[in-house]
PALUM-59338 format. One record per residue: residue number from 1; x, y, z of N, C-alpha, C in turn; residue in three letters. Coordinates in steps of 0.05 Angstrom, whole numbers, m for minus. Layout:
BEGIN
 num    nxx    nyy    nzz   caxx   cayy   cazz    cxx    cyy    czz residu
 NUM      X      Y      Z      X      Y      Z      X      Y      Z    ALA
...
end
This chain:
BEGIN
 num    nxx    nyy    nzz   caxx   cayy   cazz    cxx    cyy    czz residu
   1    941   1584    693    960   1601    678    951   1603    649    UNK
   2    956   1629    649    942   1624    621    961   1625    589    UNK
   3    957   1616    571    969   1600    543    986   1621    536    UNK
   4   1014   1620    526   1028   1638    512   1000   1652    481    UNK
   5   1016   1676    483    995   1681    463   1015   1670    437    UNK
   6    994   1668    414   1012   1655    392   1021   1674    374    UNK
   7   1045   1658    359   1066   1682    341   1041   1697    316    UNK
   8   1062   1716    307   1046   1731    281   1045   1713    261    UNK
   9   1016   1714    240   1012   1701    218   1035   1708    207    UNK
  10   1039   1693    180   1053   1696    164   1047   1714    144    UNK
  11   1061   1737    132   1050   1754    119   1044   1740     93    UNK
  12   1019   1742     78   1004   1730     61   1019   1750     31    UNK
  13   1014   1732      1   1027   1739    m10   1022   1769    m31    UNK
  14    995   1772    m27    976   1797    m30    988   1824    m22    UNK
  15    989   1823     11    996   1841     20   1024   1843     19    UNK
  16   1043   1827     19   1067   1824     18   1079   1841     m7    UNK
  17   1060   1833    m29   1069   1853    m61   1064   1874    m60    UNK
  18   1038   1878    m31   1032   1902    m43   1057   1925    m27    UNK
  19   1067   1918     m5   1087   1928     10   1107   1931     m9    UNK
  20   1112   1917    m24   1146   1912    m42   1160   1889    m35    UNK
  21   1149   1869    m16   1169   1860      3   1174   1829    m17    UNK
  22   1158   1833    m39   1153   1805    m58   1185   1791    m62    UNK
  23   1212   1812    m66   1230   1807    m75   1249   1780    m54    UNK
  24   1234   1802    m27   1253   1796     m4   1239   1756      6    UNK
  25   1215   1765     m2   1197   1732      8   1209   1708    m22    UNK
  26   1220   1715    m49   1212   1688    m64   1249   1688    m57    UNK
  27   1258   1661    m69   1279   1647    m73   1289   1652    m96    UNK
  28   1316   1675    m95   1325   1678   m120   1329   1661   m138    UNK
  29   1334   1671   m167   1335   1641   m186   1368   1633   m184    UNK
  30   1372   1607   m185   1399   1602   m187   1417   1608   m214    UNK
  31   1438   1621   m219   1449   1615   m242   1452   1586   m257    UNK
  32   1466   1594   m281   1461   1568   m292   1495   1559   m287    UNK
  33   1501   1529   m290   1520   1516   m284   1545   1536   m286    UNK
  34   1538   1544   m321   1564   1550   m341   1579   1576   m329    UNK
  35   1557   1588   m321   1565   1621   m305   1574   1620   m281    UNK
  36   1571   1602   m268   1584   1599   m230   1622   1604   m236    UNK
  37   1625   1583   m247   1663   1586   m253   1668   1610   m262    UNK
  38   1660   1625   m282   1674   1644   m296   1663   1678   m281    UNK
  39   1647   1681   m267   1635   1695   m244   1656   1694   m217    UNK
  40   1658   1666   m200   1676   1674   m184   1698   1673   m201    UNK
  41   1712   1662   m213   1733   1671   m220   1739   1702   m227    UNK
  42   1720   1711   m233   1721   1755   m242   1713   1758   m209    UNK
  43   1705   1743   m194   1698   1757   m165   1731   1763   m156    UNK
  44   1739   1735   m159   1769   1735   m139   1796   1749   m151    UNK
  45   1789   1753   m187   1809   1769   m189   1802   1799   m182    UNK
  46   1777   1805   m183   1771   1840   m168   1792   1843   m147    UNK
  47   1781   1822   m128   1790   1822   m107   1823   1821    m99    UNK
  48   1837   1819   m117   1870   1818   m123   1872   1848   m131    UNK
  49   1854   1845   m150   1860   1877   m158   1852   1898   m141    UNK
  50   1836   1900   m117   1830   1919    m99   1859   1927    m84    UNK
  51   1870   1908    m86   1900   1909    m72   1921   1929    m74    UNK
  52   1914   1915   m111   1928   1942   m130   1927   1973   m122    UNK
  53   1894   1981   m125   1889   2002   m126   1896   2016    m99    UNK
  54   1895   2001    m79   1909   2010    m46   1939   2022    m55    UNK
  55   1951   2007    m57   1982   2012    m64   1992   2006    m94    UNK
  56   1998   2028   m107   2004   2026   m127   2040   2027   m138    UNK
  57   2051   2030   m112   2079   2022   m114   2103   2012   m123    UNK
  58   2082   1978   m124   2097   1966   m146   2105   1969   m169    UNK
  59   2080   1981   m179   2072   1986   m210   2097   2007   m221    UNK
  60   2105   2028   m207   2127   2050   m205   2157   2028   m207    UNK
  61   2161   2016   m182   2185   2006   m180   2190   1985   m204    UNK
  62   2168   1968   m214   2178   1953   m232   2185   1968   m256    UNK
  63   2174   1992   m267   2183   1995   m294   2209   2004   m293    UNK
  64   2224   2000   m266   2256   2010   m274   2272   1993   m286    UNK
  65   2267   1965   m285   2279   1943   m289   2278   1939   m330    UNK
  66   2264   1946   m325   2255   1940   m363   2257   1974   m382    UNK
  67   2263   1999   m364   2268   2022   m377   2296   2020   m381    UNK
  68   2315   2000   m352   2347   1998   m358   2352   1983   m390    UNK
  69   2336   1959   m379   2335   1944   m414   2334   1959   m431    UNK
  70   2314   1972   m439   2315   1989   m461   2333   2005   m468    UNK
  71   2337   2026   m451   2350   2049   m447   2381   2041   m454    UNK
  72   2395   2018   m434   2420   2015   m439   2427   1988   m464    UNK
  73   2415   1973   m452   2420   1947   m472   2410   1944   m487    UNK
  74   2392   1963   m501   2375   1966   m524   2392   1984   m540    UNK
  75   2393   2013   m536   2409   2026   m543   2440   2021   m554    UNK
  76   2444   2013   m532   2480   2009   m540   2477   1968   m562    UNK
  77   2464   1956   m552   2473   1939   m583   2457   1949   m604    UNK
  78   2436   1969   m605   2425   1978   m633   2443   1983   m641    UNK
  79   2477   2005   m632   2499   2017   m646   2523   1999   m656    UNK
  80   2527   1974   m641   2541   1959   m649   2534   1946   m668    UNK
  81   2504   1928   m674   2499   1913   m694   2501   1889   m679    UNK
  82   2511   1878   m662   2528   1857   m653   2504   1832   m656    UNK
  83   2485   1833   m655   2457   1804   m657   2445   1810   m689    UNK
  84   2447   1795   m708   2437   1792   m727   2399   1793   m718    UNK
  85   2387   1810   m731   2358   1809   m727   2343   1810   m740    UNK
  86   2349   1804   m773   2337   1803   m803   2328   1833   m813    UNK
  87   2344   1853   m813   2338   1879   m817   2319   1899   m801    UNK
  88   2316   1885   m769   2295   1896   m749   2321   1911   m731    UNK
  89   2311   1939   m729   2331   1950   m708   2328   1934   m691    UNK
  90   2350   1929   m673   2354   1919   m647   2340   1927   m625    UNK
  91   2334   1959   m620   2320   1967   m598   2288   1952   m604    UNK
  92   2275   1950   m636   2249   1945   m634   2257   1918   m641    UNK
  93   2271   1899   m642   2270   1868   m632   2268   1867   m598    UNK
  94   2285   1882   m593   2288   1877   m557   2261   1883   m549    UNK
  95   2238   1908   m555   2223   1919   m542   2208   1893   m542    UNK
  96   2187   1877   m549   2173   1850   m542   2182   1831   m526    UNK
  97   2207   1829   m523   2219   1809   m507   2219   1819   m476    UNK
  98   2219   1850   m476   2224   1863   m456   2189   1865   m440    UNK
  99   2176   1861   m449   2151   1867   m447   2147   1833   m432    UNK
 100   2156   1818   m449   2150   1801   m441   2167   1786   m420    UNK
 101   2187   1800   m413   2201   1788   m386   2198   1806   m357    UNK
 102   2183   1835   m366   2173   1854   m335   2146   1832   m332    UNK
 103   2136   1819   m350   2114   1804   m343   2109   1788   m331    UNK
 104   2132   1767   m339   2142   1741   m316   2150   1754   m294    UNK
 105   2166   1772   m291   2181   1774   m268   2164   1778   m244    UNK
 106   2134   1792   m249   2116   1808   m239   2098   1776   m223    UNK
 107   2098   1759   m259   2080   1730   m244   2103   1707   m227    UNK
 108   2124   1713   m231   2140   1688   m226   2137   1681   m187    UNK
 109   2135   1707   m178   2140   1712   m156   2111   1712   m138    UNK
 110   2092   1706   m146   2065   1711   m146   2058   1691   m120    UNK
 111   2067   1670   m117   2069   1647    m98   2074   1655    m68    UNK
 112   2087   1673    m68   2094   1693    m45   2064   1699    m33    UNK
 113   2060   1711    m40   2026   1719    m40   2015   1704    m22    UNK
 114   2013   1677    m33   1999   1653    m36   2011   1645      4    UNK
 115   2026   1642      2   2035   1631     27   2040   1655     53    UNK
 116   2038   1676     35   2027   1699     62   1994   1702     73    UNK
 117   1980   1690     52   1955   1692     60   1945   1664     68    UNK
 118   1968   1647     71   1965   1625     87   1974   1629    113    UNK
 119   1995   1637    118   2002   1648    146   1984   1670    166    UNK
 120   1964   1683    137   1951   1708    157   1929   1694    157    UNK
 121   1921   1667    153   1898   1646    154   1875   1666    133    UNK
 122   1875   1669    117   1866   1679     94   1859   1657     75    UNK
 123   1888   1639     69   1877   1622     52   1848   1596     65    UNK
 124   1868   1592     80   1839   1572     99   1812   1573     92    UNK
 125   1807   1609     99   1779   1613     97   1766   1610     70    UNK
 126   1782   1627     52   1778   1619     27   1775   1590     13    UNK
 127   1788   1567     24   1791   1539     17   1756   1531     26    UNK
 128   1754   1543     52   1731   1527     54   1690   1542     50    UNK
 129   1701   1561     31   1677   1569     18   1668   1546     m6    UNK
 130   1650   1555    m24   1637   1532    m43   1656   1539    m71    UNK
 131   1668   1567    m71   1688   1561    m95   1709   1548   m105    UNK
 132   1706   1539   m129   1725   1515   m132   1751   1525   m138    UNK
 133   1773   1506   m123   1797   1517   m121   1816   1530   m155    UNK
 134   1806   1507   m173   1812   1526   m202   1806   1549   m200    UNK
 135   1782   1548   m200   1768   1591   m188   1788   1622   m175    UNK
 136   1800   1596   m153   1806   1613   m136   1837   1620   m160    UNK
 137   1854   1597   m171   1879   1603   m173   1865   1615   m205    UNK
 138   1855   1607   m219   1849   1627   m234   1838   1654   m233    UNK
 139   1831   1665   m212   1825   1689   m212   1855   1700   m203    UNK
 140   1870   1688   m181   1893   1699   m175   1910   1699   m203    UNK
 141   1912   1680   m215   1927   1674   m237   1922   1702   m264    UNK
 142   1898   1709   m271   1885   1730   m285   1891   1748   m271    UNK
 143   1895   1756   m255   1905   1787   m238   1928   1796   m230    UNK
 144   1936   1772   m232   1977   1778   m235   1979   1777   m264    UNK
 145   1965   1777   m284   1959   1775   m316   1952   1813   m315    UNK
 146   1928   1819   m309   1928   1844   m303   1950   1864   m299    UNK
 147   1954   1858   m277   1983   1866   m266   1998   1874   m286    UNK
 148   2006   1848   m297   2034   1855   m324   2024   1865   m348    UNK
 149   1999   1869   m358   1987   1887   m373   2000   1909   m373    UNK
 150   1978   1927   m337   1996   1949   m333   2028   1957   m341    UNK
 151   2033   1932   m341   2063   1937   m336   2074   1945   m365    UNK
 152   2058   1927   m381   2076   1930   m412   2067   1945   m425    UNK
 153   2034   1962   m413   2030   1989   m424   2048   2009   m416    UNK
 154   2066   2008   m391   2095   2024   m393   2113   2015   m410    UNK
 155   2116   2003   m410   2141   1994   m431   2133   2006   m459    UNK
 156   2116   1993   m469   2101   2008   m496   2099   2034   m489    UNK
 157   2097   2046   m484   2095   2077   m481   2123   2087   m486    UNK
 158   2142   2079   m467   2168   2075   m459   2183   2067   m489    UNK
 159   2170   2046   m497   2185   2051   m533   2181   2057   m556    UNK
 160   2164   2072   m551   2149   2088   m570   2168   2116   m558    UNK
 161   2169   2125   m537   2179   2144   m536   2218   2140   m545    UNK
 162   2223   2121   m542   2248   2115   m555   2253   2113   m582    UNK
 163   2229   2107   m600   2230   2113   m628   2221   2088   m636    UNK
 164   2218   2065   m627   2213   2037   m638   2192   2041   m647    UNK
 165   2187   2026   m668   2162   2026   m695   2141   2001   m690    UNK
 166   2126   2014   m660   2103   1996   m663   2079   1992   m671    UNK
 167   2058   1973   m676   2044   1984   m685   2015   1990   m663    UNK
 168   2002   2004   m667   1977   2019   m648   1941   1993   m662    UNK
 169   1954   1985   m682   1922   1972   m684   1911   1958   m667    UNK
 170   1884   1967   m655   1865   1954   m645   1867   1928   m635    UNK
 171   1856   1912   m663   1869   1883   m658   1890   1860   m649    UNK
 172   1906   1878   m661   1929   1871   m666   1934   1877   m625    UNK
 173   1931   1898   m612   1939   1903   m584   1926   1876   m572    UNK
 174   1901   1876   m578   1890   1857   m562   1891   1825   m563    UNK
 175   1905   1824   m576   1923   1799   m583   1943   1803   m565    UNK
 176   1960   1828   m565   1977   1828   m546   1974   1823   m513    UNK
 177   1948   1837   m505   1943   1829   m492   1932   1800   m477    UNK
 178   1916   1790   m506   1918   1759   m496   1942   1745   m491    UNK
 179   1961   1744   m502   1993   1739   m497   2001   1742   m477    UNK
 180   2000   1766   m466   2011   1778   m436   1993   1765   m412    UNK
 181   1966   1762   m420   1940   1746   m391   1951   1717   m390    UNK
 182   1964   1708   m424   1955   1668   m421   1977   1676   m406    UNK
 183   2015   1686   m415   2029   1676   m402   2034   1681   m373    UNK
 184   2020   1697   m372   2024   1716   m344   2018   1690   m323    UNK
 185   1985   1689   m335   1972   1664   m316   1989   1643   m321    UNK
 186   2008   1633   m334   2021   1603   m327   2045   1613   m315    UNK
 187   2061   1632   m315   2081   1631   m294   2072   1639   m263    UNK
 188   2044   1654   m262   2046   1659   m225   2028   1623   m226    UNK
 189   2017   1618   m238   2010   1585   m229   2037   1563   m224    UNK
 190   2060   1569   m241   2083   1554   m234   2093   1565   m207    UNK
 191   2088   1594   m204   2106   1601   m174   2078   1590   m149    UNK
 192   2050   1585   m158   2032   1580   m137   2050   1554   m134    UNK
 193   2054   1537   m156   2056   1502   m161   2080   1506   m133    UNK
 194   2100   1523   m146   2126   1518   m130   2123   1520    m96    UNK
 195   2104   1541    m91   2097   1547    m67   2076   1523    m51    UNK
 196   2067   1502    m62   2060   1492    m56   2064   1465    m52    UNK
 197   2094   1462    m65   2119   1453    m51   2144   1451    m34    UNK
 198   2145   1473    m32   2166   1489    m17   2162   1500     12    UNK
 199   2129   1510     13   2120   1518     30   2125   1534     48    UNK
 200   2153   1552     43   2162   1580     55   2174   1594     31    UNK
 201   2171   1624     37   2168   1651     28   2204   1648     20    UNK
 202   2220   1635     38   2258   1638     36   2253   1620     13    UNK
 203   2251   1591     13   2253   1568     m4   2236   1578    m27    UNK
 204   2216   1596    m30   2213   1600    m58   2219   1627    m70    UNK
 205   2233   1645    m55   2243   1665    m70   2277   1654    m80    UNK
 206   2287   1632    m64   2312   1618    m73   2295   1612   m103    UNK
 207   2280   1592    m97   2268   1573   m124   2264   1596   m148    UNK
 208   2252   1611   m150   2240   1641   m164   2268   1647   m173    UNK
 209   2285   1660   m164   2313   1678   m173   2322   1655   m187    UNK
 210   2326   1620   m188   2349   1606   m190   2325   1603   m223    UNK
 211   2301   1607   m220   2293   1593   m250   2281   1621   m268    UNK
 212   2288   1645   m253   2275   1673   m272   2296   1673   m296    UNK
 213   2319   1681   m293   2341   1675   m308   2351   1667   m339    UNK
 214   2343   1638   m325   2353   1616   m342   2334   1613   m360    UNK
 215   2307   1625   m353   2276   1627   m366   2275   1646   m394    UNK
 216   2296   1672   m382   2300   1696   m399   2317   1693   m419    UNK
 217   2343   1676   m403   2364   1673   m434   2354   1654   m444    UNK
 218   2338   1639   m441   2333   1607   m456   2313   1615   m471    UNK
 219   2305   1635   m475   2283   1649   m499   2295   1660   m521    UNK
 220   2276   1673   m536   2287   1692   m554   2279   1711   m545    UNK
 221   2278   1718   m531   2280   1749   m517   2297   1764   m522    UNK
 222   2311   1763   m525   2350   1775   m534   2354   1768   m558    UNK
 223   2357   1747   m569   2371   1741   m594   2357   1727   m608    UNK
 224   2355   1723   m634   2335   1703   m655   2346   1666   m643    UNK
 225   2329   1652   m651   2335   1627   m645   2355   1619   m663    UNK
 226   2360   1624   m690   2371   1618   m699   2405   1619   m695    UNK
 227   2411   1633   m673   2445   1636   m672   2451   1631   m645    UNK
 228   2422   1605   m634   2436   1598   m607   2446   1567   m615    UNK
 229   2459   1560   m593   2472   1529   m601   2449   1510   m598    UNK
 230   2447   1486   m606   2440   1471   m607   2422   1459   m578    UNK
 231   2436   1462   m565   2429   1457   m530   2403   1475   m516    UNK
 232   2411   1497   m525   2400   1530   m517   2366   1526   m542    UNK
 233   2368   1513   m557   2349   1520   m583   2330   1499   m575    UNK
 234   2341   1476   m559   2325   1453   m550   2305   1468   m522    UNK
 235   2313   1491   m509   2304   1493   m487   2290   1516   m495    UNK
 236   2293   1526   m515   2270   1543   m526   2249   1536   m526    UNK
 237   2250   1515   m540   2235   1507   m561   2214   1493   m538    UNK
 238   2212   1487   m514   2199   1478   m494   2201   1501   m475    UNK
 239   2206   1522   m482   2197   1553   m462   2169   1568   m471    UNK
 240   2156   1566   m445   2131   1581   m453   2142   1612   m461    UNK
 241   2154   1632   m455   2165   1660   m457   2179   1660   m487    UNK
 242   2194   1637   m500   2193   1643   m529   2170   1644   m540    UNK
 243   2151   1628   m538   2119   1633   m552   2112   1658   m549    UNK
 244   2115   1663   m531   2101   1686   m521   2112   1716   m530    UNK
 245   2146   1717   m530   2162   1728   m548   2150   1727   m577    UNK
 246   2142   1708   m589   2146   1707   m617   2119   1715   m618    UNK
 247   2098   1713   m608   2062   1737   m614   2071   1753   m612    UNK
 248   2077   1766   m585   2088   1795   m589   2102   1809   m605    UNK
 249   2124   1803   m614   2132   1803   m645   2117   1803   m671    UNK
 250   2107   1785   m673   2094   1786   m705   2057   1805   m691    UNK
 251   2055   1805   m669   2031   1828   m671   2035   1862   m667    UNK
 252   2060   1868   m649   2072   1891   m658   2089   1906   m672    UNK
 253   2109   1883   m686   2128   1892   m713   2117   1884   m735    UNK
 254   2106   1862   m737   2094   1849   m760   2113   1831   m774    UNK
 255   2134   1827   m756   2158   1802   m760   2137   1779   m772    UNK
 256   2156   1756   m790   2147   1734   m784   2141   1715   m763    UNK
 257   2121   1706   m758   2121   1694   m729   2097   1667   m730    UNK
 258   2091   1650   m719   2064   1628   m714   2049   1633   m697    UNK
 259   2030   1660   m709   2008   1663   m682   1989   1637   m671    UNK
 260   1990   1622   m696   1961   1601   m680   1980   1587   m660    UNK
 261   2004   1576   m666   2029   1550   m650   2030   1572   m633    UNK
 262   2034   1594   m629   2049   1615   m607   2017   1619   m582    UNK
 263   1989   1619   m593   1966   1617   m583   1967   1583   m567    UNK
 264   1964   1572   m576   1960   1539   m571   1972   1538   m549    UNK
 265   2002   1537   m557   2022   1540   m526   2012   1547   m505    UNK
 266   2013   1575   m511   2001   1595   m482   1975   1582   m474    UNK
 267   1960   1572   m486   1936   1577   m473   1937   1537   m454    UNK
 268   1947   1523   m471   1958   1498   m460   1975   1504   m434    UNK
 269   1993   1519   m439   2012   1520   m419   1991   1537   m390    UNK
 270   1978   1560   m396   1962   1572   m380   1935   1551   m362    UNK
 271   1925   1542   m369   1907   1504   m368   1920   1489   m345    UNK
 272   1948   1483   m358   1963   1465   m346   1984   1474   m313    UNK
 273   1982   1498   m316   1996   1516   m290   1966   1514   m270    UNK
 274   1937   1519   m284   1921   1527   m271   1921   1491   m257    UNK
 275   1919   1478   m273   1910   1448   m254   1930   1438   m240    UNK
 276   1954   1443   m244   1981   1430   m229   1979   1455   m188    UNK
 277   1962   1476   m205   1968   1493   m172   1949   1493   m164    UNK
 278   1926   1494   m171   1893   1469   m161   1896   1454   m144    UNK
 279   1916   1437   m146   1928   1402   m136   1939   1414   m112    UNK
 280   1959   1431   m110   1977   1436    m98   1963   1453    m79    UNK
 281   1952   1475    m73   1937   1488    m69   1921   1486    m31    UNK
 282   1921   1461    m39   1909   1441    m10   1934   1431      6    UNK
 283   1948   1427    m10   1976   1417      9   1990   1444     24    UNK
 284   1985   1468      1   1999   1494     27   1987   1503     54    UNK
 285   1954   1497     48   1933   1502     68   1939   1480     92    UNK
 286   1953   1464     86   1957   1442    116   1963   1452    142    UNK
end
């Protein structure tokens, strides 16, 4: 019997270049450490945001919630006077706060998500690729940040067309926008955290409604700190959404405000959502 004939040489590296095929034969170069995290992390928030662009529905239904604010409860106490606001009309005190509560509302609930794409075994697959689970909740975390961007570019539009006196500089927006990404990302990381306690979609939209609330009046979102009681000024004063209130304020009215203490917060508080739902993260995938 006679010998299998033997396989083809290996194509040599001469002819290989000269084909083109040089790219396909060497071993790409690896990135460097520093770029792997902050790469997937922009991979996985794309990937939130492709969602977006499918259905853009939400984006519609939420600005009704924050045009009523304006529209009615903005309006009607600008006429009364009734909240002392240091000579700031009332409608352009409310507009920041308002911005900054379609924002939470948008991240608070974000956990939902989280535990539907554990049910449709989504998350699983994702758990057991080489990206690190910070990655993953920070890219989710940055895209429900996204999200409420969109959102408070309606609102700003929305009070501007109501007459409020904001301001348009450059800078000054994109500050706003850092405001709107840090806090965005630490409340859908508190609703991942919660979800990854709770572990159903009922038990955390109970959890979500019972702490959106108490989140909104316990700020200065509505009223200056200075004319809440004593009790109410303590729970401020440990609310990430007053910080976040008070940038937005002193970068679009030009109020007094502590951008660096109002920066520090957010971006601490944004850190500390991302590692508490990191942790947690593995316990929903069970």
């Amino acid at each position: 019997m006679s010998a299998a004939p033997a396989g083809r040489p290996p194509v040599s590296a001469e002819p290989a270049a000269a084909l083109g095929l040089a790219p396909l034969l060497t071993t790409p170069r690896a990135r460097p450490g520093w770029w792997v995290l902050p790469a997937r992390v922009g991979a996985m928030c794309l990937v939130e945001l492709q969602k977006l662009r499918h259905d853009r529905t939400e984006l519609y239904t939420r600005a009704v919630q924050p045009a009523l604010w304006l529209l009615i409860f903005g309006e009607t106490f600008t006429r009364i006077r009734a909240i002392p606001t240091g000579g700031v009309p009332y409608l352009d005190y409310l507009a920041p706060g308002i911005i900054a509560q379609s924002a939470m509302f948008i991240a608070i609930f974000y956990g939902i998500m989280i535990i539907w794409e554990r049910d449709s075994g989504v998350l699983t697959k994702l758990l057991v690729t080489p990206t690190p689970r910070a990655a993953l909740v920070a890219g989710k975390a940055f895209a429900s940040g996204v999200k409420s961007l969109m959102q408070a570019a309606v609102v700003l539009v929305l009070a501007t067309l109501l007459g409020v006196a904001l301001t348009w500089n450059p800078l000054r927006l994109l500050g706003v926008a850092a405001a709107v990404l840090l806090a965005s990302a630490f409340f859908s990381c508190l609703s991942m955290s919660i979800a990854g306690i709770v572990l159903t979609r009922d038990r955390l939209m109970g959890v979500g409604q019972a702490i959106t609330m108490p989140l909104f009046f316990g700020s200065n979102a509505l009223y200056p700190v200075d004319v809440m009681p004593d009790w109410l000024r303590a729970v401020s004063a440990v609310n990430p959404l007053s910080y976040q209130v008070d940038a937005l304020r002193g970068l679009l009215l030009g109020t007094p405000s502590h951008l660096l203490l109002d920066f520090l917060v957010l971006l601490a508080a944004a850190a500390a959502g991302i590692t508490a739902a990191s942790c947690l993260l593995g316990r929903l995938a069970r």
